[in-house]
FIKOLZA-1660 file (N, C-alpha, C; in steps of 0.1 Angstrom, whole numbers, plus 5000, padded with zeros to 4 digits):
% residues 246
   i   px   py   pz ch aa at
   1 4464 5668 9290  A  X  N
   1 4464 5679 9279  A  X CA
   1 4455 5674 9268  A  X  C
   2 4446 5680 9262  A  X  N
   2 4435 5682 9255  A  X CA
   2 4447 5679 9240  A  X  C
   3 4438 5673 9233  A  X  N
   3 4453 5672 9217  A  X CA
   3 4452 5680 9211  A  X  C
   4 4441 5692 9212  A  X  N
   4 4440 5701 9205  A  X CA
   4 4455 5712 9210  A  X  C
   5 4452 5715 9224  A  X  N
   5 4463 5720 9226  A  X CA
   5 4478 5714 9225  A  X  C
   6 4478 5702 9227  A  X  N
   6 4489 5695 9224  A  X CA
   6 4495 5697 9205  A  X  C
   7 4487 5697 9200  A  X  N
   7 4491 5700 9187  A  X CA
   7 4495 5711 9183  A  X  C
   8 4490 5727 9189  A  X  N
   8 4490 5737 9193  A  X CA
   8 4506 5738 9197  A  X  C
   9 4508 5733 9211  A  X  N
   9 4522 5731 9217  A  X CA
   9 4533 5725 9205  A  X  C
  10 4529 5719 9198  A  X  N
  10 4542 5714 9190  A  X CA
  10 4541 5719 9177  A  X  C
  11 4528 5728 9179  A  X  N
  11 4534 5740 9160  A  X CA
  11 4544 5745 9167  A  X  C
  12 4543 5755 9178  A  X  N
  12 4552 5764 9187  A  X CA
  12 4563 5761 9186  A  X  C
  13 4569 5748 9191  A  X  N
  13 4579 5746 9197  A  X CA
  13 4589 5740 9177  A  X  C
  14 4578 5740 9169  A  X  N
  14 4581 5737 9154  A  X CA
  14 4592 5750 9152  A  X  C
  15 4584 5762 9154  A  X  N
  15 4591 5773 9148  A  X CA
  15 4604 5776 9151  A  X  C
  16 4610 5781 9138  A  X  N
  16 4625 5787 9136  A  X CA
  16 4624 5798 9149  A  X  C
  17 4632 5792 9158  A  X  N
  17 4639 5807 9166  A  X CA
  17 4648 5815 9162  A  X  C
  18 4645 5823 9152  A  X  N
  18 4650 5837 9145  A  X CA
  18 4651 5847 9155  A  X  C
  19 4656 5854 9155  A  X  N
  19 4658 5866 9158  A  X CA
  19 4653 5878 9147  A  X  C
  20 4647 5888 9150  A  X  N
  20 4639 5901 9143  A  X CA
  20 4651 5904 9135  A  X  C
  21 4649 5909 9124  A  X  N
  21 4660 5916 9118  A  X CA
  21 4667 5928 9123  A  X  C
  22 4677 5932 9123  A  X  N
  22 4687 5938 9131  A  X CA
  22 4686 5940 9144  A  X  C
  23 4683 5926 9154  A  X  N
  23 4684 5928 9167  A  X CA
  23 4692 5917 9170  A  X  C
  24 4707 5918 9175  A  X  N
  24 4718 5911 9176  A  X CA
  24 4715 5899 9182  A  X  C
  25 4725 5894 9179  A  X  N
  25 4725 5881 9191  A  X CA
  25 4730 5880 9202  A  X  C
  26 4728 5872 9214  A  X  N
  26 4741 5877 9229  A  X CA
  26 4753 5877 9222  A  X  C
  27 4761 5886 9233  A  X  N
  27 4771 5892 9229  A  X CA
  27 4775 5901 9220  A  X  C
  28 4768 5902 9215  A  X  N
  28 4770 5915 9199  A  X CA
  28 4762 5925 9201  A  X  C
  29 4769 5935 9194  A  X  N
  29 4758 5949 9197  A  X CA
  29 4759 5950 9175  A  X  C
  30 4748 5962 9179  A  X  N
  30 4743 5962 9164  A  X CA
  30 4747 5974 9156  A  X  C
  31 4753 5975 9146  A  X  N
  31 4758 5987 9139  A  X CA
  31 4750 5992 9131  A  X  C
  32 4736 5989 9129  A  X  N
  32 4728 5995 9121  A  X CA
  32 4714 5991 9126  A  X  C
  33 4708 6001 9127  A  X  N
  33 4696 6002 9136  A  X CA
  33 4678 5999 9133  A  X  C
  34 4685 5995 9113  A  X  N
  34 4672 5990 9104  A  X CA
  34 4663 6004 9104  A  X  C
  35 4667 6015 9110  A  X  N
  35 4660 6026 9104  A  X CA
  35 4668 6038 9097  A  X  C
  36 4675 6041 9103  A  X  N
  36 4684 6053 9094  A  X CA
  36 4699 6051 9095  A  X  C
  37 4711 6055 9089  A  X  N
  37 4724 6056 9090  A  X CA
  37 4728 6062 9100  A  X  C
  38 4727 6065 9112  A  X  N
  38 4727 6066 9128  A  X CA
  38 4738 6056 9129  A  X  C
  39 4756 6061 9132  A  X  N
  39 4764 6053 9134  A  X CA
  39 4772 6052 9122  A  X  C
  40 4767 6057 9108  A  X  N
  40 4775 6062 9098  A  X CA
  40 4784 6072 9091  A  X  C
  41 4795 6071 9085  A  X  N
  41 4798 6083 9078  A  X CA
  41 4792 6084 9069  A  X  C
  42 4781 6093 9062  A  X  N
  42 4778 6093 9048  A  X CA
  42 4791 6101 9043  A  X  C
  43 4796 6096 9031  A  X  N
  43 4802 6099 9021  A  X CA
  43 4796 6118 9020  A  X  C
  44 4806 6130 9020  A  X  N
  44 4799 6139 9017  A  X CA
  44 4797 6148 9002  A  X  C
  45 4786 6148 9002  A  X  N
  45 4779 6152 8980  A  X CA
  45 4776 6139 8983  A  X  C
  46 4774 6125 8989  A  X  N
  46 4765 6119 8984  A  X CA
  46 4754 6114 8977  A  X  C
  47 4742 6124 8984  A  X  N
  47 4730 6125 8977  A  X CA
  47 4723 6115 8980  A  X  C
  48 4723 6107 8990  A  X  N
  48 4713 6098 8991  A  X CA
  48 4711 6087 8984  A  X  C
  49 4720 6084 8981  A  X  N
  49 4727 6073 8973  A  X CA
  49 4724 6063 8981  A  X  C
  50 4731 6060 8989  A  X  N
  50 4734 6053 9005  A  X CA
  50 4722 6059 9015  A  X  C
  51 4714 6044 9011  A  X  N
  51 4701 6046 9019  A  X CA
  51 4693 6035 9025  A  X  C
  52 4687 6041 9037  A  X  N
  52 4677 6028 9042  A  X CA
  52 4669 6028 9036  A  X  C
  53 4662 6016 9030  A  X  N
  53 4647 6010 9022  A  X CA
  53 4643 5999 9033  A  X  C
  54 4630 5999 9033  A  X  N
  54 4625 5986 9043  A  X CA
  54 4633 5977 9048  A  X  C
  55 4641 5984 9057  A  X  N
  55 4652 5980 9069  A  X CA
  55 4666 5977 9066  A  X  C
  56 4664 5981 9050  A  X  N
  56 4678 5971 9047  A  X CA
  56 4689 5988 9044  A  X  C
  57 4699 5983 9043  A  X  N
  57 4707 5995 9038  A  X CA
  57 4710 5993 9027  A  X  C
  58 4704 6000 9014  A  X  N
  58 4703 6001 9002  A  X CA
  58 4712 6012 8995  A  X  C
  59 4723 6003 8983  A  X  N
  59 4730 6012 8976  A  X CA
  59 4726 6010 8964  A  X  C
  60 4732 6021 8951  A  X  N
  60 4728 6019 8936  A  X CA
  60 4740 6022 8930  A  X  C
  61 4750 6022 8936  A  X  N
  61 4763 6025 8929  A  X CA
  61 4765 6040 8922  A  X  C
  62 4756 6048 8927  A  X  N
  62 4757 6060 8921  A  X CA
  62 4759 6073 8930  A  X  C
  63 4770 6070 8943  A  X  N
  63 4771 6083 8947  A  X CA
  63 4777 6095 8941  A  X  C
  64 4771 6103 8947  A  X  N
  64 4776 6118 8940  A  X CA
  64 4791 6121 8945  A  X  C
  65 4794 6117 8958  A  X  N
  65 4807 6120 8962  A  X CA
  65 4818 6124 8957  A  X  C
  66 4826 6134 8962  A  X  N
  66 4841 6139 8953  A  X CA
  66 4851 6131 8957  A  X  C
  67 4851 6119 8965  A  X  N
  67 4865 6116 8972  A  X CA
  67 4857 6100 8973  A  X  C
  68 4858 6096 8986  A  X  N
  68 4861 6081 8986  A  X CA
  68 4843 6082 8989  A  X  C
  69 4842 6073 8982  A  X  N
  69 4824 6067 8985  A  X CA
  69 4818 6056 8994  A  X  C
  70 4829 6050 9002  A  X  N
  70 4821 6039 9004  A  X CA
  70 4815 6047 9019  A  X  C
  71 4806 6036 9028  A  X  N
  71 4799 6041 9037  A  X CA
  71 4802 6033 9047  A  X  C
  72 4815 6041 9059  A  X  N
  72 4821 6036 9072  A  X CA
  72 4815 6040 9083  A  X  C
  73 4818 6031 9089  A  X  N
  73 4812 6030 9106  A  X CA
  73 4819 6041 9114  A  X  C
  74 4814 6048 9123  A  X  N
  74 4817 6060 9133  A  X CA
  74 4829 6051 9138  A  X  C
  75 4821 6043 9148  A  X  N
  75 4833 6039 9158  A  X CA
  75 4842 6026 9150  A  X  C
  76 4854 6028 9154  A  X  N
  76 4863 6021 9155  A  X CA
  76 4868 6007 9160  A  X  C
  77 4873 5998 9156  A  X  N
  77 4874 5984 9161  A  X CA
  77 4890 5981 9157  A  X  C
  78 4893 5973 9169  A  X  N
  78 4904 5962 9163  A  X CA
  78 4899 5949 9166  A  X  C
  79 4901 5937 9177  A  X  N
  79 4897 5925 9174  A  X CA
  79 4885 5927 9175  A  X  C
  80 4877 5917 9165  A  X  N
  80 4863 5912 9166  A  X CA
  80 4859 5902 9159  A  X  C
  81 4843 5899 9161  A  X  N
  81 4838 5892 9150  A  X CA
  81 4828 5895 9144  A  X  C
  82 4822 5899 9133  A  X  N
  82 4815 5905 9127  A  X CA
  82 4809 5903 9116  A  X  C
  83 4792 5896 9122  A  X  N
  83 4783 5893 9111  A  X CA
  83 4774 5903 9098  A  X  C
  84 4773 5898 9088  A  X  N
  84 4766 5910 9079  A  X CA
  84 4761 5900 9070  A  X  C
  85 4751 5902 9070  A  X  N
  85 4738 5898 9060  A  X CA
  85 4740 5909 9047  A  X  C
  86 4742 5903 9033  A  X  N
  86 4741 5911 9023  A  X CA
  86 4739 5899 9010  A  X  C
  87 4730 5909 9003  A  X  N
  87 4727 5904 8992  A  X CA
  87 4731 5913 8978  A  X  C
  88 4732 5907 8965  A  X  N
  88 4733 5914 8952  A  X CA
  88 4720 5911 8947  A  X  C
  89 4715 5926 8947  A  X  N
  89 4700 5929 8943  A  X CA
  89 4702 5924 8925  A  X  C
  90 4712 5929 8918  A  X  N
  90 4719 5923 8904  A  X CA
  90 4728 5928 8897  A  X  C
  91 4731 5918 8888  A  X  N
  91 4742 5918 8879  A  X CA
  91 4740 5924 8863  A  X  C
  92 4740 5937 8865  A  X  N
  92 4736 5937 8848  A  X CA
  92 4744 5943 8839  A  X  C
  93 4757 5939 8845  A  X  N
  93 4769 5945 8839  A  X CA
  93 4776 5929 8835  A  X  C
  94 4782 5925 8824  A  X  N
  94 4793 5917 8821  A  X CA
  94 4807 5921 8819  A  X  C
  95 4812 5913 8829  A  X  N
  95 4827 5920 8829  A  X CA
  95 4832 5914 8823  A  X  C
  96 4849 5916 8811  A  X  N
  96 4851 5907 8806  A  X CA
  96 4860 5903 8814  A  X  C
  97 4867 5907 8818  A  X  N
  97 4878 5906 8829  A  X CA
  97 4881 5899 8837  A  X  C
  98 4868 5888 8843  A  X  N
  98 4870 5880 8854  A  X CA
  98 4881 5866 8850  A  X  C
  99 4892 5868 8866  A  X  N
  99 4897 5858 8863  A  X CA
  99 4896 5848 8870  A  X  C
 100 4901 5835 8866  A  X  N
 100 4897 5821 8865  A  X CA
 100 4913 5822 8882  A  X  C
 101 4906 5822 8894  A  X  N
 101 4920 5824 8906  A  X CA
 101 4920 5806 8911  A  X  C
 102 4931 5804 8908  A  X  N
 102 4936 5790 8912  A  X CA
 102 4942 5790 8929  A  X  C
 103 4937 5777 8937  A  X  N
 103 4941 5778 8951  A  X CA
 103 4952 5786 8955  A  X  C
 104 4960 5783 8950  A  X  N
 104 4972 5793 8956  A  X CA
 104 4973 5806 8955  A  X  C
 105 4961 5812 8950  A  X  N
 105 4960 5825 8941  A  X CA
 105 4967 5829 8934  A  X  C
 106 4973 5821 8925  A  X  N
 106 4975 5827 8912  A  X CA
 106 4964 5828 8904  A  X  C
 107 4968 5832 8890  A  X  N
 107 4952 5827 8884  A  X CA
 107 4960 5821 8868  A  X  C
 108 4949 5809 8865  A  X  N
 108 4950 5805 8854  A  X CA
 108 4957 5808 8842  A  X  C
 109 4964 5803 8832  A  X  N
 109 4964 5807 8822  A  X CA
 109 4963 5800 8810  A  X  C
 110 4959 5807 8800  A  X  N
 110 4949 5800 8787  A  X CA
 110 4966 5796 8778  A  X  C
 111 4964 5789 8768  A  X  N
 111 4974 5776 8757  A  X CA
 111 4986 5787 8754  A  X  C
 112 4982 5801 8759  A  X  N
 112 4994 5809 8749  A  X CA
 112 4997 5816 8763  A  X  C
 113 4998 5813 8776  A  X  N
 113 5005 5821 8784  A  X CA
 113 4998 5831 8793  A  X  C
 114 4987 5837 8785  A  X  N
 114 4983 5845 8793  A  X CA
 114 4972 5846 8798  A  X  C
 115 4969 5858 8814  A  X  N
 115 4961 5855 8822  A  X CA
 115 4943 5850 8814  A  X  C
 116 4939 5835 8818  A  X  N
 116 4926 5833 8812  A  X CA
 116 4918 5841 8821  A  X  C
 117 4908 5850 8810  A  X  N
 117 4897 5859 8819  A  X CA
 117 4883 5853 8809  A  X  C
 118 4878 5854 8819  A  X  N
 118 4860 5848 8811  A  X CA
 118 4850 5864 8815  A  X  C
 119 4840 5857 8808  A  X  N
 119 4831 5873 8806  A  X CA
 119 4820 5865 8812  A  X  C
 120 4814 5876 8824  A  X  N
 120 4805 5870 8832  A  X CA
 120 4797 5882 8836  A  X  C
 121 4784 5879 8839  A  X  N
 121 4777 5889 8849  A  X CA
 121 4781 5895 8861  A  X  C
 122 4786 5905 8865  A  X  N
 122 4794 5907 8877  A  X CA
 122 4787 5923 8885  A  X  C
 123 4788 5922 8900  A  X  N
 123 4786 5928 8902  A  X CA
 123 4798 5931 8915  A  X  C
 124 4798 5942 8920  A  X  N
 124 4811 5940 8930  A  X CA
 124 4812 5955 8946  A  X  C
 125 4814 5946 8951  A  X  N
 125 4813 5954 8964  A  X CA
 125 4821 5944 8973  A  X  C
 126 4821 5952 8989  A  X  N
 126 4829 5942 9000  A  X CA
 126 4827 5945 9009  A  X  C
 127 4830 5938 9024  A  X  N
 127 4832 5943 9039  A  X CA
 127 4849 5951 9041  A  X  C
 128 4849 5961 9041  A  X  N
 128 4862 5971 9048  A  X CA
 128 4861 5967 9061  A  X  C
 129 4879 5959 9065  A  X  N
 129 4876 5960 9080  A  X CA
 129 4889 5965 9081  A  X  C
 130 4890 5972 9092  A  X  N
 130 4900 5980 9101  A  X CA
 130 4907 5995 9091  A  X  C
 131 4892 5999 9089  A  X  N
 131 4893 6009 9081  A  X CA
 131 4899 6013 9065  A  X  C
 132 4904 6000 9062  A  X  N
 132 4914 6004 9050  A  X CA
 132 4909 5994 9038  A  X  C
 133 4906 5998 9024  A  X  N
 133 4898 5993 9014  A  X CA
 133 4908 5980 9008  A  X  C
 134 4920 5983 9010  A  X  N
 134 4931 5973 9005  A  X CA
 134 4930 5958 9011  A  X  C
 135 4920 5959 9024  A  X  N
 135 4921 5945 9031  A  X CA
 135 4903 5942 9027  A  X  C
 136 4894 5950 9024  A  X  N
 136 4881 5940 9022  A  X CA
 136 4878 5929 9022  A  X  C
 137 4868 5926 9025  A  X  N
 137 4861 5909 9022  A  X CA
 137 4859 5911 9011  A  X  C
 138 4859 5906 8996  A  X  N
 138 4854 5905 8988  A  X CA
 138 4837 5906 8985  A  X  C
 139 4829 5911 8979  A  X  N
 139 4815 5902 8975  A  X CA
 139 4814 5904 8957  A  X  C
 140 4810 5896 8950  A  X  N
 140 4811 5898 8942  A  X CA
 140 4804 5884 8929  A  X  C
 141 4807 5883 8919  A  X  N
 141 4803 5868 8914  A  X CA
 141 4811 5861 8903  A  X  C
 142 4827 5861 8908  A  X  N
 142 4835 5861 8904  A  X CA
 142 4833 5843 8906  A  X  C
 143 4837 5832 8896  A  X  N
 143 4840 5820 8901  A  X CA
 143 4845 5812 8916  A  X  C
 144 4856 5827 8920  A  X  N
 144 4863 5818 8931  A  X CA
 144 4852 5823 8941  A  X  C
 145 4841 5829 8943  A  X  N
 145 4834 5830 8953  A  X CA
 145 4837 5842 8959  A  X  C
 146 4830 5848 8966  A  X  N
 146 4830 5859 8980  A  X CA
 146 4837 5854 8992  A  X  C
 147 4843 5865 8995  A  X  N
 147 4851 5863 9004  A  X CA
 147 4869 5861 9004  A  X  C
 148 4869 5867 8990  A  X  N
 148 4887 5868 8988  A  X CA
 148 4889 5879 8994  A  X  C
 149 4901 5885 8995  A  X  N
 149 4905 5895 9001  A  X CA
 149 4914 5898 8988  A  X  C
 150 4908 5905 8980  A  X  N
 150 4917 5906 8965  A  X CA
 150 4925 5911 8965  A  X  C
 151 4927 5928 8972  A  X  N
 151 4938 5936 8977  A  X CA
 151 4950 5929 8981  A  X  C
 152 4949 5914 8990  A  X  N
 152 4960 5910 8994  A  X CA
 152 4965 5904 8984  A  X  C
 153 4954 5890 8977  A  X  N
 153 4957 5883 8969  A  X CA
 153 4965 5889 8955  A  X  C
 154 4964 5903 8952  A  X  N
 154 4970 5907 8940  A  X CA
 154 4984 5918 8942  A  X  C
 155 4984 5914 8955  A  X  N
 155 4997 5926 8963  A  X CA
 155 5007 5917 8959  A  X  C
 156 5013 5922 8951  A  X  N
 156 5025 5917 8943  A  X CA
 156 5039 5916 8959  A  X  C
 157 5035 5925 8966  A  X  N
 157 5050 5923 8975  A  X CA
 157 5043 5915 8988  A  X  C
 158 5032 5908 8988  A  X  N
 158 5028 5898 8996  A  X CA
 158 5038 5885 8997  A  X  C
 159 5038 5877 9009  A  X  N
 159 5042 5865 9002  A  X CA
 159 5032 5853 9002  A  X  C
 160 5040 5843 8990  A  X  N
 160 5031 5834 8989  A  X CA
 160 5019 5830 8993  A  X  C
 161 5024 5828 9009  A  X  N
 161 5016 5822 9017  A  X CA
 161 5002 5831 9024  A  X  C
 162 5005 5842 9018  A  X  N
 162 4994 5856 9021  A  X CA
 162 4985 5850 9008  A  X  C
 163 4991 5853 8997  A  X  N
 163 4980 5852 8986  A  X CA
 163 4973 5840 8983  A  X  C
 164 4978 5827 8991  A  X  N
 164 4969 5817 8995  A  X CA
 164 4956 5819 9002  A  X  C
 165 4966 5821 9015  A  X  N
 165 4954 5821 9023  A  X CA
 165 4943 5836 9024  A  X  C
 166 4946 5844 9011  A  X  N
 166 4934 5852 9008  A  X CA
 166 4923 5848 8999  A  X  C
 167 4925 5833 8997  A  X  N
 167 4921 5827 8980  A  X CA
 167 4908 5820 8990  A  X  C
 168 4896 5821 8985  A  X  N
 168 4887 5816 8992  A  X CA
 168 4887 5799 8989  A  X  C
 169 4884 5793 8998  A  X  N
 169 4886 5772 8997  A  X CA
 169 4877 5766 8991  A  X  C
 170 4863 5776 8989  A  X  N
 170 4852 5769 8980  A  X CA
 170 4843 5783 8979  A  X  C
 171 4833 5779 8966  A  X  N
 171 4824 5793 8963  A  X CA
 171 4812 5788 8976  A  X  C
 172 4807 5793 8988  A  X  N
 172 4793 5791 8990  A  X CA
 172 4786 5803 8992  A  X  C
 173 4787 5813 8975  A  X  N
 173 4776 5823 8970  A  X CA
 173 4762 5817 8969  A  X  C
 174 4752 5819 8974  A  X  N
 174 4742 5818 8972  A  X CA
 174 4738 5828 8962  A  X  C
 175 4726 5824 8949  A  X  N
 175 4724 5831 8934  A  X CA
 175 4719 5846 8938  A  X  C
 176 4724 5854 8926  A  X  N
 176 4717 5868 8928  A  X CA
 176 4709 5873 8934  A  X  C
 177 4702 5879 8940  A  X  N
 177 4690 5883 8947  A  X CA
 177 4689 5877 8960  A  X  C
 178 4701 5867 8964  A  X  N
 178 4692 5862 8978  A  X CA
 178 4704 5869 8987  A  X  C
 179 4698 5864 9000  A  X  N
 179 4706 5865 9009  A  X CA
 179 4720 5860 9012  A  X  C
 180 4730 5863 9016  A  X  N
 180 4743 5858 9020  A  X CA
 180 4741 5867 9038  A  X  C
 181 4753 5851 9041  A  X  N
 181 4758 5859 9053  A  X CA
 181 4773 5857 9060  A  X  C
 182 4778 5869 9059  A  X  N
 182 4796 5867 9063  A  X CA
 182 4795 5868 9077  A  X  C
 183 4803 5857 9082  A  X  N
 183 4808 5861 9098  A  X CA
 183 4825 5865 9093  A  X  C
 184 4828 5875 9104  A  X  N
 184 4843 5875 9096  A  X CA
 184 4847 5879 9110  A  X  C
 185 4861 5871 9115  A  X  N
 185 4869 5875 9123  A  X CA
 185 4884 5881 9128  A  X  C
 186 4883 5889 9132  A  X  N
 186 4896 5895 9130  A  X CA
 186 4906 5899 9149  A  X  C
 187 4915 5891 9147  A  X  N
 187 4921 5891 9160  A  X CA
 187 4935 5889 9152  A  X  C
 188 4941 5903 9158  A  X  N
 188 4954 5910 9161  A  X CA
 188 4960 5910 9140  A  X  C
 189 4967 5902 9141  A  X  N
 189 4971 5901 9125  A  X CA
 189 4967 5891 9118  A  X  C
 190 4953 5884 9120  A  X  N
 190 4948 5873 9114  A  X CA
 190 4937 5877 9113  A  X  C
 191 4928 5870 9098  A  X  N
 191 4914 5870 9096  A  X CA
 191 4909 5856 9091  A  X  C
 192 4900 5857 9099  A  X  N
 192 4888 5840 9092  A  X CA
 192 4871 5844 9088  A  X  C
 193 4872 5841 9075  A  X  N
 193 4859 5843 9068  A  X CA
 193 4853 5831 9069  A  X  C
 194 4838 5834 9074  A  X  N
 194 4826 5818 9069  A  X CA
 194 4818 5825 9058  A  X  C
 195 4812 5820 9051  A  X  N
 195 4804 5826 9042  A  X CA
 195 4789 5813 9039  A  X  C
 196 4779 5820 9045  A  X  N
 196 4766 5809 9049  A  X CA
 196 4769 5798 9053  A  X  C
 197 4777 5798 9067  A  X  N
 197 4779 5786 9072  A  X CA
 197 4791 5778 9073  A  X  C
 198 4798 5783 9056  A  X  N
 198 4810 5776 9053  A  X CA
 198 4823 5785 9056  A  X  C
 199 4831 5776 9054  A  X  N
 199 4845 5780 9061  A  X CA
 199 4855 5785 9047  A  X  C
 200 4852 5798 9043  A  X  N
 200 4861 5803 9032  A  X CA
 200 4873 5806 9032  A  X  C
 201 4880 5811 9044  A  X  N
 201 4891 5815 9045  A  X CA
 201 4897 5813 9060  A  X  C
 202 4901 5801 9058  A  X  N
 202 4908 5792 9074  A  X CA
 202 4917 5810 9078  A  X  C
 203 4917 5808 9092  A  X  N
 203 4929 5818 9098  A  X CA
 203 4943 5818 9094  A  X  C
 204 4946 5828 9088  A  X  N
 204 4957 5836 9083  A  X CA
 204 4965 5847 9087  A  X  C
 205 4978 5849 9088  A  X  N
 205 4982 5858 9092  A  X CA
 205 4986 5868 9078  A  X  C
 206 4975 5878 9077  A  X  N
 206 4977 5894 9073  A  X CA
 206 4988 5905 9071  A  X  C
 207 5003 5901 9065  A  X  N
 207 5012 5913 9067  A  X CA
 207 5004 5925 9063  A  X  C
 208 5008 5938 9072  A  X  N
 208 5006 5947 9070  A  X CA
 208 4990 5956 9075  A  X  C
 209 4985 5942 9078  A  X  N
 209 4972 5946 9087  A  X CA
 209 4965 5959 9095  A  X  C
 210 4959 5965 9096  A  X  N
 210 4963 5976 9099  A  X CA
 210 4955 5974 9120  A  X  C
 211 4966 5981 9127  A  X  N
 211 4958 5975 9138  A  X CA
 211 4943 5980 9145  A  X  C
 212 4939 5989 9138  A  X  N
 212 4925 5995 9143  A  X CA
 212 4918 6000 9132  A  X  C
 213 4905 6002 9131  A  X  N
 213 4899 6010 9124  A  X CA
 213 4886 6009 9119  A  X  C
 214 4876 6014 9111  A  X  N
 214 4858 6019 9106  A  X CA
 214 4858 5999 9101  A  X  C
 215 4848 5997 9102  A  X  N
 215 4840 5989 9093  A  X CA
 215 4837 5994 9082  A  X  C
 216 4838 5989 9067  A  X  N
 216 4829 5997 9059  A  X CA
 216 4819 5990 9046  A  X  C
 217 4810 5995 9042  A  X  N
 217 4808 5989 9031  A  X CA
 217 4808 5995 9018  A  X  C
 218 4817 5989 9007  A  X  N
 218 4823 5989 9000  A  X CA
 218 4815 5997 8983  A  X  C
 219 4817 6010 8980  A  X  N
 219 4812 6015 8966  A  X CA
 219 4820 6011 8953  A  X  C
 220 4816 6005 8945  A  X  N
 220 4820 6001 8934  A  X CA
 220 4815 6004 8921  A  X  C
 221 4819 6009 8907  A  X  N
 221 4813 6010 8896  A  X CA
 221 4810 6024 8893  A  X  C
 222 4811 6030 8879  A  X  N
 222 4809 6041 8875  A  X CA
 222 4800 6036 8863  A  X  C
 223 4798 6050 8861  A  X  N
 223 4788 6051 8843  A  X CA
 223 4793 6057 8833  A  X  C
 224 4789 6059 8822  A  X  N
 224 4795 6068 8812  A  X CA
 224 4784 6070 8803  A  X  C
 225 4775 6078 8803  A  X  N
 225 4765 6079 8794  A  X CA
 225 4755 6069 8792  A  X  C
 226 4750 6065 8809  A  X  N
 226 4736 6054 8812  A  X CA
 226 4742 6040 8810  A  X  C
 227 4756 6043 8807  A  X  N
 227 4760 6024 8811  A  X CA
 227 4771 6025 8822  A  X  C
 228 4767 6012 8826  A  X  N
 228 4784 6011 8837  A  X CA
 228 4794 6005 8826  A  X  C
 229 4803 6010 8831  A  X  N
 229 4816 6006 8828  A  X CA
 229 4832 6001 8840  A  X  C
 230 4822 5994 8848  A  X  N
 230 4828 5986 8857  A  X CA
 230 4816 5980 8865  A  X  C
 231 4822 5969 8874  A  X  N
 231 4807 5960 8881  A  X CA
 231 4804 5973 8893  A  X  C
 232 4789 5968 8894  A  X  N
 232 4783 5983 8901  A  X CA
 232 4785 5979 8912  A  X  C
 233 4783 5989 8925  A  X  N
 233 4779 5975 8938  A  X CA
 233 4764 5980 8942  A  X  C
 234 4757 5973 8934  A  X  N
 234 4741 5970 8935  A  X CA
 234 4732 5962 8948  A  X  C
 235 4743 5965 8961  A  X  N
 235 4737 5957 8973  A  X CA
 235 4726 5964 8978  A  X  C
 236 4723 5953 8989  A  X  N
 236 4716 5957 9005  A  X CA
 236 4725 5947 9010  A  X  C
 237 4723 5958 9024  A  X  N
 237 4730 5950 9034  A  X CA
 237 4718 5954 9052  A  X  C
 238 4718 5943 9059  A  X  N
 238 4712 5943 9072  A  X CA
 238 4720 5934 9080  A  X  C
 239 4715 5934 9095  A  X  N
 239 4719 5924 9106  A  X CA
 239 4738 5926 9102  A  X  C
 240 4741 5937 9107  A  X  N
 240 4754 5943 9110  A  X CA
 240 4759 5941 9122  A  X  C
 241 4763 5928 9130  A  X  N
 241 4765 5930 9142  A  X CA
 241 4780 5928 9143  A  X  C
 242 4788 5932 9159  A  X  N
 242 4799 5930 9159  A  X CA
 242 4804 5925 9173  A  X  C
 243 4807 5919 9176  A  X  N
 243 4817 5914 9192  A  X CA
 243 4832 5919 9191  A  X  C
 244 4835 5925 9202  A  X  N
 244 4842 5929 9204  A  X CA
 244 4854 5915 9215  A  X  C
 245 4869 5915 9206  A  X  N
 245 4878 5902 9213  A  X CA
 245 4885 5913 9221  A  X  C
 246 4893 5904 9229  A  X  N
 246 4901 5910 9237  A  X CA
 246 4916 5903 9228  A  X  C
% end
């Protein structure tokens, strides 16, 4: 072999084996087809809110909708596993409200008792799985990281050991504008979150789980005269795949 080609051979064999954007990996099929919402409910009065841009599925937190906004999957799931690539395009809302959630999910509290909240750039959206908004993956840029399950963690008639194990084990948010990517698994009354790689939410058993239902991604944030007045959810989201468990 000539070195020219030899050199040739081992740029090749250098490159990242990626896969194209939204074309699954074995075993997964793909919920979004990087050209249009084909496989979604649009929210109806939307307006185009909830849209494809250069492959990605692009929101602005401003649907027109009269009723629930976010934007769920046609078909239906119970066990699976289920990757999603999403990013926070930005934060240009400060919330004061964010609280400081300690492992066991409680959250902090400041010298006189009560809940300590810090004021932060925030922006907020989630993964809906098995159709119902109360169990979400979190995303957001809250200190404890993406990937709480806040619905559970603040469900007052949970027990303990629920609002732990909805408390993510470390932040690994990558900064505003980039990419993230959740695997999230869900078999029978348990869920396990990774979030870029990392292990956020060891397997937990779920009271009240619901057993089937839409994937969705999550609308958050209102305005009042050209400001928000809650965190927006200012995502994109691509590479939507899902496996189906037995």
């Amino acid at each position: 072999m000539s070195r020219l080609a030899l050199l040739l051979l081992c740029a090749v064999l250098a490159l990242p084996l990626f896969a194209a954007d939204n074309e699954p990996p074995p075993g997964f099929i793909s919920l979004f087809n990087g050209k249009d919402l084909t496989g979604w409910n649009i929210p109806e009065g939307d307006n185009g809110h909830w849209k494809v841009v250069d492959g990605v599925i692009d929101y602005d937190a401003q649907s027109e909708a009269k009723g629930k906004k976010d934007l769920m999957s046609v078909p239906e799931f119970s066990n699976f596993t289920l990757m999603v690539d999403w990013r926070i395009k930005e934060a240009p809302y400060v919330n004061p409200n964010v609280y400081y959630v300690l492992p066991d999910g409680n959250e902090a509290k400041d010298p006189f008792g009560k809940p300590l909240k810090l004021s932060l750039p925030d922006s907020d959206s989630g993964i809906i799985i098995r159709g119902d908004v109360a169990y979400q993956v979190n995303i957001w840029c809250w200190p404890i990281g993406s990937g709480e399950m806040y619905g559970v963690r603040k469900n007052a008639k949970m027990p303990p050991e629920a609002k732990a194990g909805a408390t993510p084990r470390t932040q690994a948010d990558n900064p505003v504008g980039q990419w993230n990517r959740f695997e999230i698994t869900v078999k029978d009354s348990t869920v396990t979150v990774m979030l870029n790689g990392k292990l956020v939410i060891p397997e937990y058993t779920v009271p009240g789980l619901p057993a089937k239902g839409s994937v969705g991604l999550q609308h958050h944030g209102a305005m009042k005269e050209g400001k928000y007045t809650s965190p927006p959810a200012l995502l994109q989201f691509k590479n939507i795949f899902i496996k189906e468990l037995k």
